[in-house]
C-alpha positions as CSV (number, residue, x, y, z in Angstrom):
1,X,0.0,0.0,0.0
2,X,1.4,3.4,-1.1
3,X,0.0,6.3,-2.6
4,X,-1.5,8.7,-1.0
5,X,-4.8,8.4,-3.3
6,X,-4.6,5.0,-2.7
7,X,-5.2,6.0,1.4
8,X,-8.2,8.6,0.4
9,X,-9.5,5.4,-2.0
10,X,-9.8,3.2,0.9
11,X,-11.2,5.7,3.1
12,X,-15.0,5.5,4.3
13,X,-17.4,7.7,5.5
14,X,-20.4,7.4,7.6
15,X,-24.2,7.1,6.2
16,X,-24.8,10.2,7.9
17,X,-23.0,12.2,6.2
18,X,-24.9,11.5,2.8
19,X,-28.4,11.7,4.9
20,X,-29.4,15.2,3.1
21,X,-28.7,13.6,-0.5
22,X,-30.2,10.4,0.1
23,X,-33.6,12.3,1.6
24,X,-33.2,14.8,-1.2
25,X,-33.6,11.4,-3.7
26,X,-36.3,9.5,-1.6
27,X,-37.9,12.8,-2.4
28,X,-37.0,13.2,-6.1
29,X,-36.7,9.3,-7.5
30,X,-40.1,6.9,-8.2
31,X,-38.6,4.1,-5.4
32,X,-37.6,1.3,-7.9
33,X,-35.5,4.4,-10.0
34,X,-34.1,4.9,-6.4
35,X,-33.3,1.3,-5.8
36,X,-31.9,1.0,-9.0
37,X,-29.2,4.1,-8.6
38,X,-28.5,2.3,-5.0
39,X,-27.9,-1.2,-6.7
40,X,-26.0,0.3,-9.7
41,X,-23.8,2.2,-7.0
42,X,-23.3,-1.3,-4.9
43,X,-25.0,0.3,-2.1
44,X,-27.2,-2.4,-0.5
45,X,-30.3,-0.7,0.4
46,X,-31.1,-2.7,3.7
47,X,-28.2,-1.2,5.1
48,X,-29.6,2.2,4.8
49,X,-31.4,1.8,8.4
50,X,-28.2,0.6,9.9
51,X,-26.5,2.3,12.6
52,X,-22.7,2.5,12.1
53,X,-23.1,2.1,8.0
54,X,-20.6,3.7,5.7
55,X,-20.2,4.0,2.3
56,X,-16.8,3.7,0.3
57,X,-15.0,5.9,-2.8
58,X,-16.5,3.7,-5.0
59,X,-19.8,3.4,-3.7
60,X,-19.9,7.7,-3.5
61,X,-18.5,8.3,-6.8
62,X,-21.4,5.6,-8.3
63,X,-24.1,6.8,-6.5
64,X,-23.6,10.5,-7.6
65,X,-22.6,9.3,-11.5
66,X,-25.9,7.0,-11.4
67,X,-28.6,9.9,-9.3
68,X,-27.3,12.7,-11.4
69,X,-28.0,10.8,-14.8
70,X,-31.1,9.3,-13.6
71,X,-32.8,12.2,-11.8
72,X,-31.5,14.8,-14.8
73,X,-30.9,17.0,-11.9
74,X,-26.7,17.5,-11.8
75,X,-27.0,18.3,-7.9
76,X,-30.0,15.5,-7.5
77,X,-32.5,17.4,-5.6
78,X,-30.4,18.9,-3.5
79,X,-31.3,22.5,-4.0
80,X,-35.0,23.7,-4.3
81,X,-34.3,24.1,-8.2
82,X,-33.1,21.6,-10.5
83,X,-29.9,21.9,-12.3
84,X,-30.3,20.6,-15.6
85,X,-28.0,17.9,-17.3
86,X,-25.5,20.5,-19.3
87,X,-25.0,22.9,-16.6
88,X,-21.5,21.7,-15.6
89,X,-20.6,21.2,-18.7
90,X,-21.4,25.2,-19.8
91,X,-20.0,26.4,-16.4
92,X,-16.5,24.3,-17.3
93,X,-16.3,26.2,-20.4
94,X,-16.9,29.6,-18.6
95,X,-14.1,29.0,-16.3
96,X,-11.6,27.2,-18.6
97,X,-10.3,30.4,-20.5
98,X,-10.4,32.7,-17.6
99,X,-7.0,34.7,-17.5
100,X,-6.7,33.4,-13.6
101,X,-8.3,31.6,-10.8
102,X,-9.5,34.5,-9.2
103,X,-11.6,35.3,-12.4
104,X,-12.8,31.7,-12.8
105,X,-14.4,31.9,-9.0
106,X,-15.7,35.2,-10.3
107,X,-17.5,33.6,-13.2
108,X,-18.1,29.9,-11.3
109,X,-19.7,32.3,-8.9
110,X,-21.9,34.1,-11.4
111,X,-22.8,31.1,-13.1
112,X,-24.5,29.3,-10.2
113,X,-26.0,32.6,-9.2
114,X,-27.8,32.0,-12.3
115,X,-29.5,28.4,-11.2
116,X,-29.7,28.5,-7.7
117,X,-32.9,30.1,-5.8
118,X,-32.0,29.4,-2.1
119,X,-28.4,30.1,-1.9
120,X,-25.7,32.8,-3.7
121,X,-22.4,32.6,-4.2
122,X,-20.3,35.0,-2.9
123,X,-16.4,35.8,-3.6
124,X,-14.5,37.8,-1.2
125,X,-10.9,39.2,-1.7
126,X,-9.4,39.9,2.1
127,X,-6.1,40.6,0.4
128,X,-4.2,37.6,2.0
129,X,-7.3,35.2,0.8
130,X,-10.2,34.4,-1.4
131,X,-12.9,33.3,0.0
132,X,-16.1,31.6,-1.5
133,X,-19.3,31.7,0.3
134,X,-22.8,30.7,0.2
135,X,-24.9,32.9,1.5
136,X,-28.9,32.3,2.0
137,X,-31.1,34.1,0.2
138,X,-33.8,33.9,2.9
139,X,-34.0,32.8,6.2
140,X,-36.2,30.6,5.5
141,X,-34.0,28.3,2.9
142,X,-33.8,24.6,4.7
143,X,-30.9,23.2,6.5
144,X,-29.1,20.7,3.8
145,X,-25.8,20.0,5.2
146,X,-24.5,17.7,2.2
147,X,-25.4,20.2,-0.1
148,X,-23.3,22.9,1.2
149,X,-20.3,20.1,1.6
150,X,-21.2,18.7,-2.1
151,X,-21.0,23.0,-3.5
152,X,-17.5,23.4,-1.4
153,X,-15.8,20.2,-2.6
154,X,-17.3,21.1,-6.1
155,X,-15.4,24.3,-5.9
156,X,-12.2,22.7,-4.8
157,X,-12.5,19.9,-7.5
158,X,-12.6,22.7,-10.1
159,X,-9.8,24.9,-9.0
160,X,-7.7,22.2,-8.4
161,X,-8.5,20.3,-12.2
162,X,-8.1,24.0,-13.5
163,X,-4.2,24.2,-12.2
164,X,-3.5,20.7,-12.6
165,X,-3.0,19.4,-8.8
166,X,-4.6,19.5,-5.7
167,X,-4.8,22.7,-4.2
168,X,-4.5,23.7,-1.0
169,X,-7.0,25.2,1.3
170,X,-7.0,27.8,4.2
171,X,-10.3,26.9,6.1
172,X,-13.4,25.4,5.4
173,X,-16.6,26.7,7.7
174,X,-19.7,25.6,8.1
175,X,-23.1,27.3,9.1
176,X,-24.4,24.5,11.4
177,X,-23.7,22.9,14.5
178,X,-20.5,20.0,14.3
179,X,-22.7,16.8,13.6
180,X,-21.8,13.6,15.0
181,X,-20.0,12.9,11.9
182,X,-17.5,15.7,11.5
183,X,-14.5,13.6,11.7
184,X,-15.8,12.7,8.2
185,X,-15.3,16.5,6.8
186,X,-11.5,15.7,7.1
187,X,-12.1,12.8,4.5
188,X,-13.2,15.3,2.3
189,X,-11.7,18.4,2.7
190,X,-7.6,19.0,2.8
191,X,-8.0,21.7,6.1
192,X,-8.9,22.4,8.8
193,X,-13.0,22.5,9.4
194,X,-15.1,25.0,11.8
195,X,-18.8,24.5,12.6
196,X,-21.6,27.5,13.6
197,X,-19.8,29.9,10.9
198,X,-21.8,33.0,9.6
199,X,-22.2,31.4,6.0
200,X,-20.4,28.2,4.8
201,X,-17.4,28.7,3.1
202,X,-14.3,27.6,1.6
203,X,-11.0,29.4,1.7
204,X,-7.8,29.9,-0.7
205,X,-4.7,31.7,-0.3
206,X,-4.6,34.5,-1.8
207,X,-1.9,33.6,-4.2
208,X,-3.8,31.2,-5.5
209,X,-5.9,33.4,-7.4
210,X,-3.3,34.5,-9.4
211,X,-2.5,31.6,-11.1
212,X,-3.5,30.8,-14.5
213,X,-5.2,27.7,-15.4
214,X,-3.9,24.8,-17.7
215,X,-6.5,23.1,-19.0
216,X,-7.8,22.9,-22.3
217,X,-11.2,22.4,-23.8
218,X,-10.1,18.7,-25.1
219,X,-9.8,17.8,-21.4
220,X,-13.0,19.1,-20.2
221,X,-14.8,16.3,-21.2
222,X,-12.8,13.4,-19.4
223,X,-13.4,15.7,-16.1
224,X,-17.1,15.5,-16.7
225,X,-17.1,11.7,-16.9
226,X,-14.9,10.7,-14.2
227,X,-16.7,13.4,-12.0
228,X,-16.8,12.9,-8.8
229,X,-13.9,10.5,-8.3
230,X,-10.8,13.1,-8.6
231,X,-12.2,15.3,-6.3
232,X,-15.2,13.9,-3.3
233,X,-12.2,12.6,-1.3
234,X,-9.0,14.9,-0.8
235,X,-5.4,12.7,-1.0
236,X,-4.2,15.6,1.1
237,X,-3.4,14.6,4.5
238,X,-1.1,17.5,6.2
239,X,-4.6,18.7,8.0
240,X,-5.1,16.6,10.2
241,X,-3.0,14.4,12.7
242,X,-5.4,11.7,12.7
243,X,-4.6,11.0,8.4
244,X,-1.3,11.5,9.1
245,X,-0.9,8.7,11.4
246,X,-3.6,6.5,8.9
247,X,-1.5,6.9,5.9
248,X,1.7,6.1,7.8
249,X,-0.4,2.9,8.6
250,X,-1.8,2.6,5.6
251,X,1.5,2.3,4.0
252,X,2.5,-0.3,6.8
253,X,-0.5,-1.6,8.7
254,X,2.5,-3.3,11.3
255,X,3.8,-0.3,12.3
256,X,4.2,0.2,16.1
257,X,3.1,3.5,17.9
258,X,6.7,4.2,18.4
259,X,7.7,4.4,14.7
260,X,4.4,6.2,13.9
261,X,5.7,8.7,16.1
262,X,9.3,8.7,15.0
263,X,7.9,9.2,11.2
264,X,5.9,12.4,12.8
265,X,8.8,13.7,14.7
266,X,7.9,13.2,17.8
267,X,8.0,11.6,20.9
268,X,5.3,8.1,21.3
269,X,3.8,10.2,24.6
270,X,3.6,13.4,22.4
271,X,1.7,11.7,20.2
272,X,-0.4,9.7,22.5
273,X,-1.1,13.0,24.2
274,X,-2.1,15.0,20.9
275,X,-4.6,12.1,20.0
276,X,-6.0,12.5,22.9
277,X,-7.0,15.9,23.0
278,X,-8.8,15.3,19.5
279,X,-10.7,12.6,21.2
280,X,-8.8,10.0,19.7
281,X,-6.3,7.1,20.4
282,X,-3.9,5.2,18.1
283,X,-5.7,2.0,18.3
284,X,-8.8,3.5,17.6
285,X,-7.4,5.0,14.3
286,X,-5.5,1.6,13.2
287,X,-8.9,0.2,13.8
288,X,-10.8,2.3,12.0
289,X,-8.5,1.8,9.5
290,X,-8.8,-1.9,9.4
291,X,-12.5,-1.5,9.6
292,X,-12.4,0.7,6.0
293,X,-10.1,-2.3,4.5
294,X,-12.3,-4.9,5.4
295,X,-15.2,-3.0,4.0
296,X,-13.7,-2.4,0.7
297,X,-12.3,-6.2,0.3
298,X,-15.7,-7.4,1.3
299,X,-17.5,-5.2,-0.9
300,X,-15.1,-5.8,-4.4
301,X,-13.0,-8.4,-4.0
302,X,-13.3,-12.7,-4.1
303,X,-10.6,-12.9,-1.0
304,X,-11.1,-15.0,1.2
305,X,-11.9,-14.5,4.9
306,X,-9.0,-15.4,6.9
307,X,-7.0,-14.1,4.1
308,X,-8.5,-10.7,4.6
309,X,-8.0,-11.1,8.7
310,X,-4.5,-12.0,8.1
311,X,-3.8,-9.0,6.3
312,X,-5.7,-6.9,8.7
313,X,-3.8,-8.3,11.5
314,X,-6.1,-10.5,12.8
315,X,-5.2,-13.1,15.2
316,X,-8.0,-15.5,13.5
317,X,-10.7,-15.5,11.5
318,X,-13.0,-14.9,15.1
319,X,-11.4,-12.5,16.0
320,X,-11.7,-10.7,12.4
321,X,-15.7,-11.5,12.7
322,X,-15.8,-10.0,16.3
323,X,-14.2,-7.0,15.6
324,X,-16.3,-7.0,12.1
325,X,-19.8,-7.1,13.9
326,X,-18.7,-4.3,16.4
327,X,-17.8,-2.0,13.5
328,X,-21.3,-2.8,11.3
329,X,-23.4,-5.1,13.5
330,X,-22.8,-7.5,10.4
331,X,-20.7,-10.7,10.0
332,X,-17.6,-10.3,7.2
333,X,-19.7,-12.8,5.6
334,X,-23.2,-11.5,5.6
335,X,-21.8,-8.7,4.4
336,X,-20.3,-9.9,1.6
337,X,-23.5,-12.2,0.9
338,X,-25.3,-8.9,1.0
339,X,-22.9,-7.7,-1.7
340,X,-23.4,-10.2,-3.9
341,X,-26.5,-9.9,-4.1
342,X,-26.8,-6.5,-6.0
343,X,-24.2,-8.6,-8.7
């Protein structure tokens, strides 16, 4: 295991982070179109219900692919209007010629300003950054958490296809409460993450918008296609101590506290102590690790079971299962059985 997209491949994230977008089809889709998108998507819809469910790369890049073409709704009933199928494909070409990334905000900005009812975009130069917000157009517009996060990451997938790499990011804020599930916003988003903002929002250094874009019009196409698999999950992992110490384990699954450490520069109680005051432990991040592994072997892959708690460090196959049902209240193997099933 090495890359570092390989480590944002294999991440997960929980049901409940996808709640808003999954209501937002239940509301939109006939339920056998809905079922359909959740089978083409290897989503197994019984899990839906289940408390401690996640969903994988894969199974977010499908389910958006599959909703978005089936709905003809490019941001699948997450907004009050639709967006119709074309609309990212004209907003591509409006930013792929700008003289800058400062003026391809400007006109991403404008663009959706055009389509959506509840929300505008906003772009604000402080001088050191750029800052794009969404800002409600009434007090009255609905709470839609995954929305907001789906309009940021959208943002950062563009700027960061326009200039060829992943682009670094400042701050990202958020006009709600922290959720249950924020550790998942660091799974999507390469910085730092703040809840109960004034507006959500998504910030650049200011440098950024100076540089001009490299793309060209022959390429837009291949971006629409693969869309969202480049860009739902960052690869970037400087944020936050707790990917840090998963892609040093990722690379290494063996690796002892101590060397984890080392690799960080710091001392094993340093670290210990840092976890902690984010809640967290190193076992509980190795685990978590493990538990994303296991999902994504049982949900693509023919390996056997003790092969997969071997890998995963597993003192036996019972152990693998014990650990297995904590995680998902599932056996490895009725999950997989549930897997096949959508085949």
């Amino acid at each position: 295991m090495e890359s570092r997209q390989g480590a944002a491949v294999a991440a997960t994230v929980s049901l409940e982070l996808v709640q808003d977008w999954l209501d937002s089809l239940q509301r939109l889709c006939p339920e056998p179109l809905l079922d359909d998108c959740l089978k083409q998507a290897g989503i197994v819809k019984a899990f839906l219900g289940r408390p401690g469910a996640r969903l994988t790369h894969d199974q977010c890049v499908g389910l958006y692919q599959r909703s978005a073409s089936a709905t003809g709704d490019e941001m699948m009933g997450l907004w009050s209007r639709p967006v119709r199928t074309g609309a990212l494909k004209y907003i591509m070409r409006a930013v792929l010629d700008a003289p800058s990334i400062q003026v391809a905000l400007y006109r991403f900005t404008q663009f959706w300003n055009l389509l959506l009812d509840d929300y505008r975009l906003q772009l604000s130069d402080a001088g050191t950054t750029l800052c794009l917000a969404l800002v409600a157009r009434s007090p009255a517009v609905g709470l839609n958490r995954f929305g907001h996060a789906l309009m940021l990451k959208l943002t950062h997938g563009i700027v960061s296809w326009l200039v060829g790499r992943e682009v670094p990011v400042q701050q990202v804020g958020f006009a709600f409460a922290p959720p249950a599930f924020a550790a998942d916003y660091a799974v999507l988003f390469p910085a730092p993450v703040v809840f109960d903002a004034a507006h959500s929002q998504i910030v650049f250094a200011a440098e950024l918008g100076k540089v001009r874009p490299v793309r060209s019009r022959t390429e837009v196409r291949a971006f629409l296609v693969r869309a969202p698999r480049d860009w739902i999950f960052t690869a970037y992992h400087e944020h936050a101590l707790r990917l840090k110490v998963r892609e040093l384990l990722y690379m290494e699954l063996g690796r002892s506290l101590e060397d984890v450490a080392a690799r960080l520069h710091m001392s094993s109680r340093t670290l210990i102590r840092k976890l902690r005051q984010e809640g967290l432990s190193f076992q509980g991040i190795k685990d978590d690790l493990r538990r994303d592994l296991a999902i994504l072997q049982l949900t693509r892959g023919e390996v056997a079971l003790g092969e997969i708690a071997y890998a995963l460090g597993f003192s036996s196959v019972a152990v693998f299962h014990r650990a297995f049902r904590h995680w998902t209240g599932m056996t490895p193997g009725a999950y997989r059985a549930a897997q096949r099933q959508l085949a």
